[in-house]
C-alpha positions as CSV (number, residue, x, y, z in Angstrom):
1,X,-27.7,-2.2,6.7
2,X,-24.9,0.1,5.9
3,X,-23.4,0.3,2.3
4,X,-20.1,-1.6,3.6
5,X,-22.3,-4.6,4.7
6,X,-22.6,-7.9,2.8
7,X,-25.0,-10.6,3.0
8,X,-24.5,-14.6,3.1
9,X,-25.4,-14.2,-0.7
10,X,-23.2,-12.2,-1.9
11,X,-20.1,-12.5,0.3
12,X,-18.4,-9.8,-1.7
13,X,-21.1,-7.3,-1.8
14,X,-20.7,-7.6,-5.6
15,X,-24.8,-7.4,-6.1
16,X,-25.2,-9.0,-10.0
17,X,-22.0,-9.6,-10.6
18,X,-21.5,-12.0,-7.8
19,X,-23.0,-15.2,-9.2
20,X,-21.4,-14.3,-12.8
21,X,-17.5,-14.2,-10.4
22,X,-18.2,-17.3,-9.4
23,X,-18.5,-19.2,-12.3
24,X,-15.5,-20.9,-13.1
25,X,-15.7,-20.3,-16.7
26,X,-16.1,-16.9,-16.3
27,X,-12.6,-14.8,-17.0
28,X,-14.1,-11.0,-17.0
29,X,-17.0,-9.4,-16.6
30,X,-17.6,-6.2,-18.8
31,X,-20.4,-3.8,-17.3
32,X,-20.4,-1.3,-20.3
33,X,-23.5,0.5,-18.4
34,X,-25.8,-0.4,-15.9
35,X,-27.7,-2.5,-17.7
36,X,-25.5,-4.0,-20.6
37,X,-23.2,-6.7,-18.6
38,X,-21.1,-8.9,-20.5
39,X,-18.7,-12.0,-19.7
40,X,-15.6,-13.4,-20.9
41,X,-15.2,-17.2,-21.5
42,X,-12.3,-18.5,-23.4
43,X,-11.6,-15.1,-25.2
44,X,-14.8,-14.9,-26.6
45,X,-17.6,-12.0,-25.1
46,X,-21.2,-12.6,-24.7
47,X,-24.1,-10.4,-23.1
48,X,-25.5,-11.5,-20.0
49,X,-29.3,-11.0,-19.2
50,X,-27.2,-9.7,-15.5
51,X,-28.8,-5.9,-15.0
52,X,-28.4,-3.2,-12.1
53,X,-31.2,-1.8,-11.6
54,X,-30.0,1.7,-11.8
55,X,-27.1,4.3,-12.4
56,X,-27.2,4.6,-8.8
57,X,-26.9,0.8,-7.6
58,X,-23.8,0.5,-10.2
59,X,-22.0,3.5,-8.7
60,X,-22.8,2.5,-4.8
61,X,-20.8,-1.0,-5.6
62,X,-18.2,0.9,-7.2
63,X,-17.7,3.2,-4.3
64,X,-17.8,0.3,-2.1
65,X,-15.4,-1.2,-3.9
66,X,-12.9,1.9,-3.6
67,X,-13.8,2.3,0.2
68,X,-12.2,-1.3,0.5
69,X,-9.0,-0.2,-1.5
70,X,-8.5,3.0,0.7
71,X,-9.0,5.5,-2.0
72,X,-12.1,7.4,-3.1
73,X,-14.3,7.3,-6.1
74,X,-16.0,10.7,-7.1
75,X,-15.8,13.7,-9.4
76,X,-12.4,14.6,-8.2
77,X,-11.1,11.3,-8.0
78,X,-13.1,9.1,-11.0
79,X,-11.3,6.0,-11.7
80,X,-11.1,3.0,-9.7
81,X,-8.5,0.3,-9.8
82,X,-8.6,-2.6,-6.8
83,X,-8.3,-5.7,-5.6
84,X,-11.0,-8.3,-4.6
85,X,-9.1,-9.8,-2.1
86,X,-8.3,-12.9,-4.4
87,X,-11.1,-13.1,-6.4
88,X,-10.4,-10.3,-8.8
89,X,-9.1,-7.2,-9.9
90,X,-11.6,-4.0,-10.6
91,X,-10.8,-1.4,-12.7
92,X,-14.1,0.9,-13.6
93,X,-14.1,4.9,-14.3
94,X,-17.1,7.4,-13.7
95,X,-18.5,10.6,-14.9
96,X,-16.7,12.6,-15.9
97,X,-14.1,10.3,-17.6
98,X,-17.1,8.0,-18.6
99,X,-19.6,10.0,-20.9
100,X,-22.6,7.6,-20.4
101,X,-22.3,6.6,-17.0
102,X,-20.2,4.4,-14.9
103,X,-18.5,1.3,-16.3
104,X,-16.6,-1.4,-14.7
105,X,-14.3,-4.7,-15.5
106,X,-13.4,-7.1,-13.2
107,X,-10.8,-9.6,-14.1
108,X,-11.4,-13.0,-12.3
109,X,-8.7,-14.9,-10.6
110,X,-8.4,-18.4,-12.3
111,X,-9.2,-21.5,-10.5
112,X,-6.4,-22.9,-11.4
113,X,-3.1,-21.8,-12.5
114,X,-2.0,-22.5,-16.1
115,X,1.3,-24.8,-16.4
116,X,3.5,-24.6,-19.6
117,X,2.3,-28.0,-20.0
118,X,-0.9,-26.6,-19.6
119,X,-0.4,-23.8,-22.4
120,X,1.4,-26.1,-24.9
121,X,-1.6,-28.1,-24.9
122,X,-4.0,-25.8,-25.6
123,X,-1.4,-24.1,-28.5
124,X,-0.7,-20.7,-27.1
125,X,2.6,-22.2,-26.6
126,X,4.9,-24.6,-29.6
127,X,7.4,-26.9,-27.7
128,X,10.2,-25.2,-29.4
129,X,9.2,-21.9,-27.5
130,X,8.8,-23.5,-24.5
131,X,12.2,-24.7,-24.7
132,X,13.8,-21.3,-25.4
133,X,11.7,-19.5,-22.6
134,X,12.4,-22.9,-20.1
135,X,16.1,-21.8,-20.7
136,X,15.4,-17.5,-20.7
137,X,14.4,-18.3,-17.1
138,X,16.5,-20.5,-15.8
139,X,19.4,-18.4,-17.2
140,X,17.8,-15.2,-16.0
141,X,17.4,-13.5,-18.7
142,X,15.6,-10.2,-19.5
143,X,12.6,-10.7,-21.6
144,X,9.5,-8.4,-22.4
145,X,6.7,-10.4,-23.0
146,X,4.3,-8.4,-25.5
147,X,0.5,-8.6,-26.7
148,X,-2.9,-6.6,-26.7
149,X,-5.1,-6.2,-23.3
150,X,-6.4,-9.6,-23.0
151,X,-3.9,-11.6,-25.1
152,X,-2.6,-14.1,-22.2
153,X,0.1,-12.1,-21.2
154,X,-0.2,-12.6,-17.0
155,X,-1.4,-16.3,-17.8
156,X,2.0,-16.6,-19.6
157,X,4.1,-15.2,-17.2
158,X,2.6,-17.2,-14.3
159,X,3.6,-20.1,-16.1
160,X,7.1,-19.1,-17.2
161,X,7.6,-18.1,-13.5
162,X,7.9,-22.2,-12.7
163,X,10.9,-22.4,-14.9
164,X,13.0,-19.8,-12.0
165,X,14.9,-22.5,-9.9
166,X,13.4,-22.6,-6.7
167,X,16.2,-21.5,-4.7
168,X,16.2,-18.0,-6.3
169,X,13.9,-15.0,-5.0
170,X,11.7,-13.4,-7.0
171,X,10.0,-10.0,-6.4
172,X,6.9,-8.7,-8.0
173,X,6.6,-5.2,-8.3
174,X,2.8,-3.8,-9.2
175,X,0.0,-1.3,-9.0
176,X,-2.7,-3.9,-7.5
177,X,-0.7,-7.7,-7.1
178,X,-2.1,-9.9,-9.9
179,X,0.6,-12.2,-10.7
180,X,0.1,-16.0,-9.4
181,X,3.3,-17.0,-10.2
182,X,4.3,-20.5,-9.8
183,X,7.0,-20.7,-7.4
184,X,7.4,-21.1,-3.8
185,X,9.4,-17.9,-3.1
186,X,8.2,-14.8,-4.0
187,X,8.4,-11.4,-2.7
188,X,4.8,-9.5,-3.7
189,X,5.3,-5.3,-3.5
190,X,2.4,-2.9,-4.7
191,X,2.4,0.7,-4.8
192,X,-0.3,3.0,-3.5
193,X,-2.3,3.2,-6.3
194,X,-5.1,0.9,-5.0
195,X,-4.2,-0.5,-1.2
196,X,-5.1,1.2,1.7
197,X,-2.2,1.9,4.0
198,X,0.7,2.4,1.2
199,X,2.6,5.8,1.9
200,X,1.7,8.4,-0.3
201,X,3.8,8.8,-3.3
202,X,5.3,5.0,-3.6
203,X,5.7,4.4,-7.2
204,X,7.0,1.6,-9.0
205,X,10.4,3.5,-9.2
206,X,10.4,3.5,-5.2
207,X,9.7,-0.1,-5.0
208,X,12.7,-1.1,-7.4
209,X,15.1,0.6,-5.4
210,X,13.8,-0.5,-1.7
211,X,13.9,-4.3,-3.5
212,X,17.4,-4.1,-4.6
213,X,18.1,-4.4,-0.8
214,X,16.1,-7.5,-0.9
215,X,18.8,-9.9,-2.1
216,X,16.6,-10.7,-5.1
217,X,17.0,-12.7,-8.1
218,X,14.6,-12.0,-10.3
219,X,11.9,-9.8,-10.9
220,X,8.6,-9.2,-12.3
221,X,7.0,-6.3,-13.4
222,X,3.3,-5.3,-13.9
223,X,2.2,-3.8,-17.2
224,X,4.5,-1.2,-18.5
225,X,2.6,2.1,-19.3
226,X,4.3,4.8,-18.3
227,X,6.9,6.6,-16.7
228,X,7.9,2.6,-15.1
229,X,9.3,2.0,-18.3
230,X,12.6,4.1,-17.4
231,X,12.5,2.2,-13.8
232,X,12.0,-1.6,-15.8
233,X,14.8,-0.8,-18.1
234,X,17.2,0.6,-15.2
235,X,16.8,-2.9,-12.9
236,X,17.6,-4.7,-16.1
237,X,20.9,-3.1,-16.2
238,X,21.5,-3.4,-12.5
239,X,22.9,-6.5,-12.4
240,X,20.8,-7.6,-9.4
241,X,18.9,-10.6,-11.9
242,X,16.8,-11.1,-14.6
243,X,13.8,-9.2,-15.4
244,X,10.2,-10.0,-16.8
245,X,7.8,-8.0,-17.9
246,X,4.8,-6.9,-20.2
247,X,3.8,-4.0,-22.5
248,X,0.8,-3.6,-24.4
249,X,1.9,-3.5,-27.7
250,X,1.2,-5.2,-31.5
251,X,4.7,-6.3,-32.6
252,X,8.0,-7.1,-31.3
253,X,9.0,-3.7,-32.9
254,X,6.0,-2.1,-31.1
255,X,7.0,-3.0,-27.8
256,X,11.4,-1.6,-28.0
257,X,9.4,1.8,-29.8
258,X,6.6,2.1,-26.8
259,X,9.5,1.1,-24.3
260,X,12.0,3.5,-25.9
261,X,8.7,6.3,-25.9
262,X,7.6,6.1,-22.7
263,X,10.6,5.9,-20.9
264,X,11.9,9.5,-22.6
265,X,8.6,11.3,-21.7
266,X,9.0,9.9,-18.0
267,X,12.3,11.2,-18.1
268,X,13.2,14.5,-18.3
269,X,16.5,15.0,-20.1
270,X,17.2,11.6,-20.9
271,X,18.1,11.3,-25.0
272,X,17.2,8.8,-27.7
273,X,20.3,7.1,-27.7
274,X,20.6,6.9,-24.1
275,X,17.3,4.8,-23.9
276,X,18.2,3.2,-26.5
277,X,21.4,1.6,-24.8
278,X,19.3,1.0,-22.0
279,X,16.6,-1.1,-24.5
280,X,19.4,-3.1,-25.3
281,X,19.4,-4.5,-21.8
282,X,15.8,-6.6,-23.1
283,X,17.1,-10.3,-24.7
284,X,14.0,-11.3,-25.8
285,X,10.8,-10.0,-26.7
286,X,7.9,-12.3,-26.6
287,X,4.5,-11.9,-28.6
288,X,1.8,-13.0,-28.1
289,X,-1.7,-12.9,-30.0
290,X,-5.3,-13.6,-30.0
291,X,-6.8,-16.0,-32.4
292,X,-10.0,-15.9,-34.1
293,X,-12.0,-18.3,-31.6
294,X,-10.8,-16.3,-29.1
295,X,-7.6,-18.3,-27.9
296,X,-4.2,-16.6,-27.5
297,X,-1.2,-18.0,-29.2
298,X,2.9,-17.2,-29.0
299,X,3.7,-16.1,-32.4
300,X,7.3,-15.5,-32.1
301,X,10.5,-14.9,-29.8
302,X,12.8,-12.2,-31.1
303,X,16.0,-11.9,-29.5
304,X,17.4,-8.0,-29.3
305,X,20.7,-7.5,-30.8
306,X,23.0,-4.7,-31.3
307,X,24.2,-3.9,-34.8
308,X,27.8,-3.0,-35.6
309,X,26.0,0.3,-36.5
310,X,24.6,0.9,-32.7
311,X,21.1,0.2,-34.3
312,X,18.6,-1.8,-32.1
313,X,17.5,-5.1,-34.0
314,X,15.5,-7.8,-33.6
315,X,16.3,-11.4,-34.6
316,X,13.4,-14.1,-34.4
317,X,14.2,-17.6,-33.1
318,X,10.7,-18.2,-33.4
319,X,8.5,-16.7,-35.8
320,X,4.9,-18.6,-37.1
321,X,5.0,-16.1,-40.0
322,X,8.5,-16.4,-41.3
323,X,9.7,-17.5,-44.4
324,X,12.7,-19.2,-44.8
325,X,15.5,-16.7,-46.2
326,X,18.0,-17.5,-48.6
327,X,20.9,-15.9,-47.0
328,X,23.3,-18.7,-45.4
329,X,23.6,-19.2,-41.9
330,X,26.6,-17.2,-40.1
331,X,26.8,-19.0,-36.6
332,X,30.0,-20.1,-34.6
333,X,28.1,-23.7,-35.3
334,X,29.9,-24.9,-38.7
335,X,31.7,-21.9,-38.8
336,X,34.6,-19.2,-37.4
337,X,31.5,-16.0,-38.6
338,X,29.3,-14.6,-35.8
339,X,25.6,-15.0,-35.8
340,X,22.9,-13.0,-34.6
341,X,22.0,-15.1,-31.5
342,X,25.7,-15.8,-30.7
343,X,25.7,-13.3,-27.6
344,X,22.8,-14.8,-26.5
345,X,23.7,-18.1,-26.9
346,X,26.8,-17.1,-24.6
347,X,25.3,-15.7,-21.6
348,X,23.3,-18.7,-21.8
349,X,26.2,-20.6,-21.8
350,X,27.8,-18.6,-18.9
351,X,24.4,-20.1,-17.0
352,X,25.6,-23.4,-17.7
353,X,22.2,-23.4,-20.4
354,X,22.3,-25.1,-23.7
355,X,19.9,-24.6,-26.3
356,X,18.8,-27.8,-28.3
357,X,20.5,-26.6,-31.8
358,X,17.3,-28.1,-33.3
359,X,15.7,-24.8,-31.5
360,X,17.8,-22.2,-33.1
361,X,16.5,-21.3,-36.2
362,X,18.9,-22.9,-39.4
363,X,18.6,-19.3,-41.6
364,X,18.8,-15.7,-40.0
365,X,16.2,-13.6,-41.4
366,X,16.4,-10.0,-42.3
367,X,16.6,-8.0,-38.8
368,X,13.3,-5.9,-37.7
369,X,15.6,-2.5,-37.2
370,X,14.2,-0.1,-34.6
């Protein structure tokens, strides 16, 4: 039998790991070496008794693996990122990147796709926030949507993608398609990175441009890293729709610094303050976090405002960790004096969107300044 083969019993020639991807519970699996394999259930990591029985068994799955993706796995070429058709996404490096061998993840297509309902349920998501986010979407807003590797962050956008009315197009732009997202018309694009059959050379930035002439309405992103931040940041201002994306990142302020970072060292030439009026195209940033038992949680929703001074700051509407400031509230509510979430409040408006006033937090807090 040849190394592309696959038995009845293992339908994706995954070996060990195939019974572990088909438990339901199962969200990751984590093969640190060949014979440490761990799991992900619920956010929380547990060793497996799961072994390969050599070096060599785990590398001839992982080659398999990149054979079926269209790109090669060896000394020249030594990390792997895939699709499992739609079981999963694989993302594994080998020596030399890896010092002890070859390691691999593989990230496990749910079952079933989270609703907001769903995520408001289970507390990752307060009503209020799902308020404000309901009407970010349906007003096609551009919104950033932060948090650590593993903190809910495609699970969350999946379920905000619902909230897009159905009559607008959406188009997903990625390395390896991920995104389930909730909503009968969607455009998926991928670059080369991981799919056999892409031309050469197609990059996020080449997919952005070729979907502007796709009459879309909204777009979604893959995780920001690099050089795409530039390319995320330019289809905000476009005026084609609203954007969402993520970014690996701690903070609300994290996320405008590593967007305003990345996109100058993917640009050659472009300055601070160019970026920066290019970050100010974001209206919300959304964090999320992971809890203690392992659950993930929304623990605030900053809106991004310039200051009268050109300085980049952010204003929570949410916040878990706030505490209430003793400055009065300055709001066209009550009042002739502009408040900080007035501009947002207006495009909103322009969408025919009105926030619940009980969502729109009664004291402005001191600004995050970036």
């Amino acid at each position: 039998m040849s190394g592309n083969e696959v038995t009845d019993g293992d339908p994706l020639g995954l070996g060990p790991l195939q019974s572990l991807l088909e438990e339901e519970t199962v969200d990751a699996i984590i093969v640190s070496r060949f014979d440490r394999i761990a799991v992900e259930r619920d956010g929380v990591v547990v060793e497996t008794p799961h072994r390969f029985t050599s070096e060599g068994e785990l590398r001839s799955l992982m080659e398999r693996i990149a054979v079926g993706s269209g790109h090669p796995l060896d000394e020249g070429a030594p990390a792997l990122e895939a699709r499992l058709g739609d079981a999963g996404r694989a993302s594994g490096v080998i020596p030399p990147l890896s010092a002890d061998g070859s390691a691999l993840v593989i990230r496990a297509t749910p079952r079933s796709a989270w609703t907001a309902d769903d995520l408001v349920e289970s507390g990752t998501l307060s009503r209020e926030a799902c308020t404000i986010l309901d009407a970010a979407m349906r007003g096609g807003l551009n919104v950033v949507v932060s948090g650590a590797p593993g903190s809910g962050k495609t699970t969350l956008i999946n379920a905000l993608s619902a909230f897009i009315p159905m009559e607008r197009r959406i188009i997903t732009i990625e390395d390896v398609a991920e995104f389930r997202l909730r909503h009968p018309n969607v455009i998926r694009l991928e670059t080369g990175t991981a799919v056999s059959g892409r031309a050469p050379g197609s990059t996020k930035r080449d997919l952005a441009s070729r979907a502007l002439r796709l009459h879309p309405d909204y777009f979604v992103f893959g995780d920001i890293r690099g050089e795409d931040s530039i390319d995320v940041l330019l289809t905000m201002r476009s005026g084609a729709g609203g954007v969402l994306a993520p970014i690996h990142a701690d903070s609300p302020r994290t996320a405008l610094d590593r967007l305003e970072t990345l996109a100058i060292l993917g640009s050659a030439g472009l300055s601070s303050e160019l970026v920066r009026r290019h970050i100010a195209a974001v209206d919300l940033v959304v964090q999320l976090e992971r809890t203690a038992n392992g659950g993930r949680r929304v623990t605030s929703v900053s809106n991004v405002v310039v200051s009268d001074q050109h300085q980049l700051e952010l204003h929570d509407l949410l916040n878990d960790d706030l505490e209430p400031d003793s400055e009065i509230l300055t709001t066209t509510k009550g009042g002739n004096a502009p408040g900080p979430h007035d501009g947002l409040l207006k495009r909103l408006a322009r969408a025919g969107i009105e926030l619940p006033w009980s969502v729109v937090p009664p004291r402005p807090h001191k600004p995050r300044r970036t």
